[in-house]
C-alpha positions in Angstrom: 0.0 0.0 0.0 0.9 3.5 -0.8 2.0 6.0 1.7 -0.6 9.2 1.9 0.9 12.3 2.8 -1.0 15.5 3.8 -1.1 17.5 -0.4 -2.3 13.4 -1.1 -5.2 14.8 1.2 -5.3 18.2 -0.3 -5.1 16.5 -4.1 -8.5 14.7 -3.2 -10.3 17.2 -1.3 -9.8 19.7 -3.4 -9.5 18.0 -7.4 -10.7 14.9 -7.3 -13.5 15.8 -9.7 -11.4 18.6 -11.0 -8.2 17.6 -11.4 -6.8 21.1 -13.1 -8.1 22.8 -9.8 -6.9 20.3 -7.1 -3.0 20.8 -8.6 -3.5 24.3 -8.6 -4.3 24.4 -5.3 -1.2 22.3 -4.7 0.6 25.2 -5.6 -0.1 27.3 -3.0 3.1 26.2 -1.3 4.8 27.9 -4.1 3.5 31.7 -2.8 5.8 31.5 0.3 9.1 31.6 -2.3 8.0 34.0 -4.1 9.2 37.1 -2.4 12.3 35.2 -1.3 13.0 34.2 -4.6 12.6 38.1 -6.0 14.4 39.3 -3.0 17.8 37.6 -3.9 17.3 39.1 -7.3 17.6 42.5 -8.4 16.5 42.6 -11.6 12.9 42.2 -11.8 12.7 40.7 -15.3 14.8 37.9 -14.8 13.3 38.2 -11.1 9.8 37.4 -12.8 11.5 35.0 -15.4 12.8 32.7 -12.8 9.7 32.8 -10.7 7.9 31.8 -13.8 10.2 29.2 -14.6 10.3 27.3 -11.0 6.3 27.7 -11.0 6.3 26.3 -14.2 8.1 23.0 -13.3 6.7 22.5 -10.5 3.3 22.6 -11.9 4.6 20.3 -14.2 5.7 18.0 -12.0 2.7 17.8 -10.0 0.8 17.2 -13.2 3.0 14.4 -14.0 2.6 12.9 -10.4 -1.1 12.7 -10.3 -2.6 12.8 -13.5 -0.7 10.3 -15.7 -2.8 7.2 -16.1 -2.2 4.8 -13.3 -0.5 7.8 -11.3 -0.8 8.4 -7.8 -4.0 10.3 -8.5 -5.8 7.2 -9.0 -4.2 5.7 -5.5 -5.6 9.0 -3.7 -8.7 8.6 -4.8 -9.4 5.1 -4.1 -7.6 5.2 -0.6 -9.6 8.3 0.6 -12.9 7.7 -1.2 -14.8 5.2 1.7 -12.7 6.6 4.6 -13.6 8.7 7.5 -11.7 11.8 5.8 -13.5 11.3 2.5 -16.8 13.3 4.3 -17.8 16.4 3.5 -16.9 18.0 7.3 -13.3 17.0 6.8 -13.1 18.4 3.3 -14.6 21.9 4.6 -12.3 21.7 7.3 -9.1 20.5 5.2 -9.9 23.8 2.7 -10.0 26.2 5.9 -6.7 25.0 7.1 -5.3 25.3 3.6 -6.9 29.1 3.2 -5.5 29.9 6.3 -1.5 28.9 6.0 -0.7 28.8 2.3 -2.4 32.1 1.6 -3.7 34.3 4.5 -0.4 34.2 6.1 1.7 34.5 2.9 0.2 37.3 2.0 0.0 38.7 5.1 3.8 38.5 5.4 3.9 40.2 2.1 2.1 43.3 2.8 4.5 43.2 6.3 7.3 42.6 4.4 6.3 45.5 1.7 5.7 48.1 4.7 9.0 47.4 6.3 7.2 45.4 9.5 9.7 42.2 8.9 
């Protein structure tokens, strides 16, 4: 049997039905580099360039991981589908928590960070 790690949760809560949507929202991860990345680099073109680029493969790779046939999208799915964390309570719950720390507190630290507060 396959290991399930928490974004395993995330990837069926959130894209089971929609599988474009649930790796999006597997990206969210990806907001806390941003300003690190851009920070190390001066120049905001190739600042935005390899932003763009890391986004890129890892959007990619998440693709690759979950959606080719056979992938670990299909062991998700069956592993969560009959459990008690396949009910609607835990889904709600599992988006909150995911609302809350990969983008009310990134962005939060962002408009901190832009003001001069850290």
């Amino acid at each position: 049997m396959t290991k399930m790690h928490l974004f395993d949760y995330f990837y069926y809560a959130f894209g089971r039905k929609h599988n474009a949507r649930g790796i999006k929202l597997l990206m969210a991860p990806y907001l806390w580099f941003i300003p690190i990345i851009c920070s190390f680099i001066s120049n905001r073109t190739l600042g935005l360039i390899v932003v763009l680029a890391i986004g890129l493969a890892l959007y990619l790779t998440i693709d690759h991981i979950y959606n080719k046939k056979g992938g670990r999208g299909d062991k998700v799915v069956k592993h969560f589908e009959h459990s008690k964390y396949g009910t609607t309570r835990w889904q709600i719950f599992a988006f909150i928590a995911w609302l809350v720390v990969f983008l009310v507190i990134p962005f939060v630290l962002i408009a901190m960070h832009k003001k001069g507060w850290v």
